[in-house]
N, C-alpha and C positions, 0 to 999 in steps of 0.2 A: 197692570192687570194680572190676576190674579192666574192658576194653572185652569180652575174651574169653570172662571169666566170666561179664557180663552175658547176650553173644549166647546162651552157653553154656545158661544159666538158663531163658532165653526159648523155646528152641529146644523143649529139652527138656520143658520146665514145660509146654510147647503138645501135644506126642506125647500126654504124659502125658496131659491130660485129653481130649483124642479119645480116648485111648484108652479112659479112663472111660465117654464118652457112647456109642462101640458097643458096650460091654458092658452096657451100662444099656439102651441099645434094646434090643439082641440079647434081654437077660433079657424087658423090655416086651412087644416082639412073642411070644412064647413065652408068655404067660402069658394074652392078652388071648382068645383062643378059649376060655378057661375061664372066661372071666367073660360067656359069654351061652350061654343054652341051647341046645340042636340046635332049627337050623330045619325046620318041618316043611311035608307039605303045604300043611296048612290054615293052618298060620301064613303061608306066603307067597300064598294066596290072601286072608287075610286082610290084608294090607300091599297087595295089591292094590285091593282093596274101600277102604282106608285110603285111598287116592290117588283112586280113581273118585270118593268120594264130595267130594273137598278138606279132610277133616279137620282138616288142617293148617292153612285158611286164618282158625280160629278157635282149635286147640287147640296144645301143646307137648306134642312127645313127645322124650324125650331131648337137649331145650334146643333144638331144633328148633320152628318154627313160630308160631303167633299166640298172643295173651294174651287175647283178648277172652272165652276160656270156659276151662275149667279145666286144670291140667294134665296128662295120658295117663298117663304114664309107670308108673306106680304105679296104675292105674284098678282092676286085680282085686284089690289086697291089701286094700281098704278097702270098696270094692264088691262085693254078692253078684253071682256070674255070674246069674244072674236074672233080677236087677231089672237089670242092663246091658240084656238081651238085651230086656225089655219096653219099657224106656227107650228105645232104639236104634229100633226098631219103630214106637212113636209116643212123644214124649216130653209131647206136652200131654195125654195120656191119663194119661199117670203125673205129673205137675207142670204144671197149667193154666196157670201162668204163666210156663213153661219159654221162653228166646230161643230154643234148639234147633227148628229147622221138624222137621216127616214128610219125612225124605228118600227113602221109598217101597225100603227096603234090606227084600229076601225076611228068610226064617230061614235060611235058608243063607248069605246073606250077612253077616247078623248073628251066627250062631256061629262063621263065619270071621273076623269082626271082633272078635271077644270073644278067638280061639285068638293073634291077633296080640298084643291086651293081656295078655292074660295069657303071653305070650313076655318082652314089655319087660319087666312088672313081676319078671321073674324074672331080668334084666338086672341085672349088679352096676354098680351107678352109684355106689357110696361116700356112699352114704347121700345121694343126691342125686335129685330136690328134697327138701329138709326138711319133717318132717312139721310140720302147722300148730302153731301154740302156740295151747292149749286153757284157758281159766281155768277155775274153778270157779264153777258157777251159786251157790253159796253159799259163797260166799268170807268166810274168816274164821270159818268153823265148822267142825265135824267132819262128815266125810265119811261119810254113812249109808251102810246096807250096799247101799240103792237108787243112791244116787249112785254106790258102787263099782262096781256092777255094768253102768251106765250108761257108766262111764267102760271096763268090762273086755270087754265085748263092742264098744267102737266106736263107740257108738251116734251120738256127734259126726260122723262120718263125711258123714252124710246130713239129721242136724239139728242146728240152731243154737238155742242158750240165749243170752239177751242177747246178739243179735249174733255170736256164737263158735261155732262148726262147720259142718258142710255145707249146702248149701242142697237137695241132690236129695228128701230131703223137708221134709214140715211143718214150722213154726218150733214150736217149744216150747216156747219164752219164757213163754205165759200155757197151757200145758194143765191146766192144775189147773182154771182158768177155766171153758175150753171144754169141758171133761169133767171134775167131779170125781168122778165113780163111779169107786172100786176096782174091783169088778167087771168092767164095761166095758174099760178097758184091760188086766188078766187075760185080758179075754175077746179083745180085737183082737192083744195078745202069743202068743196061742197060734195066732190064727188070722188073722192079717191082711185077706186076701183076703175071706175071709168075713163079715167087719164093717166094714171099709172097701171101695164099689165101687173097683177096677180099681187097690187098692194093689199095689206089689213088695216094698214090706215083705219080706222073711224071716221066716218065723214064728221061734219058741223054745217053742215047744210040745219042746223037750227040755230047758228048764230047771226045775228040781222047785220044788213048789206055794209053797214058801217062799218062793225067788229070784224068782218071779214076783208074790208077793204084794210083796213088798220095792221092787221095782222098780216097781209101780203106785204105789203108797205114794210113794215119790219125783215122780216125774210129777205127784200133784196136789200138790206142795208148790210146781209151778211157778206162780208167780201171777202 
C-alpha cells in the first residue's frame, strides 16, 4: 500500500467512525428520557428526604452510595409499600435486631421517601443489580406446591431458608420447630398483624383455603 493510500485509509477510516459514535450518542441521548419515569412532586421531595436523612452513607441506589446495608434501587418491587413505610418509621419495632437506628422521619416524610423508591425501581437499569440467587430449601427434591407458592409470591424477599434470602424478616430456617401448628400459620398468613405484635408482614388473606393450607404445610417441613 502506497504512503497516500495509507494516509488515505487513516483519514477517512477516522471520519467514519466519529461519525458512528454521534450517531450512536445522538440515538443514546434520545432514548435515555424514556428509560425513567416522570418525576413528580413527591418523588422529588422524596430524593430530598433521601439526602436530609444521609441514605446514602449506608445504602446504593443506582450504583451510587455505601455497601454497609442493602441495595435501593429495586426496594418497592420486592418490598410491600407497607412494611417500607413501618420499617422506615421505627425499624427495631419491625426487626429487634435491625442496624437501621429511628431516624425520627414523620409519615409524610416517609411516603415521600417510599414515592422516590418506588421512582428508581421503575428506572430501566438493564436488569441491574441482579436479582439474588436463591437455592432450594429442599434441594434435590421435588418442589411442593407449598414450596412453589413460597417461591411465586416472593417470600425470599424478606426471609432466609438456610442462610438464602432476605433478612427484613424472621429466619425460617427451623419454623416448623418454632411453630409446628398448620393452623397457626393459616392463621398469621391471613392475618399477620393480628398474630404477630407490630409485624408488616402483608397479609394473603386473598389467597383461597387450599394455597394457604399448602403453604403452612411447607413452613413446618422447615426444621
Amino acid at each position: 500500500m502506497s504512503t497516500n493510500a495509507a494516509k488515505n485509509l487513516f483519514i477517512y477510516g477516522s471520519l467514519f467512525c466519529f461519525l458512528v459514535l454521534v450517531i450512536l450518542t445522538i440515538d443514546t441521548m434520545g432514548k435515555l428520557d424514556q428509560r425513567a419515569p416522570e418525576i413528580t412532586e413527591k418523588v422529588a421531595a422524596g430524593k430530598k428526604v433521601w439526602h436530609k436523612y444521609d441514605c446514602i452513607g449506608c445504602h446504593t441506589i443506582l450504583g451510587n452510595g455505601s455497601y454497609f446495608a442493602p441495595d435501593m434501587t429495586k426496594a418497592t418491587e420486592r418490598k410491600p409499600k407497607e412494611y417500607l413505610k413501618k420499617f422506615l418509621l421505627d425499624p427495631r419495632a419491625i426487626k429487634q435486631d435491625s442496624a437501621m437506628p429511628k431516624l425520627g422521619l414523620s409519615e409524610e416524610e416517609a411516603d415521600s421517601l417510599i414515592a422516590f423508591l418506588e421512582w428508581t425501581s421503575k428506572v430501566d437499569t438493564n436488569d441491574w443489580p441482579p436479582k439474588p440467587i436463591l437455592a432450594s430449601a429442599t434441594a434435590g427434591r421435588t418442589a411442593s406446591t407449598g414450596q412453589m407458592l413460597f417461591q411465586k409470591y416472593d417470600c425470599a424477599a424478606c426471609h432466609q431458608i438456610q442462610g438464602l434470602g432476605g433478612t427484613a424478616g424472621p429466619d425460617l430456617t427451623h419454623a416448623g420447630l418454632k411453630q409446628p401448628d398448620v393452623e397457626w400459620h393459616i392463621k398469621h398468613l391471613k392475618d399477620p398483624a393480628g398474630t404477630v405484635r407490630n409485624s408488616a408482614m402483608p397479609n394473603f388473606s386473598h389467597l383461597g383455603d387450599e394455597d394457604l393450607k399448602a403453604l403452612a404445610e411447607y413452613l413446618i417441613t422447615l426444621r
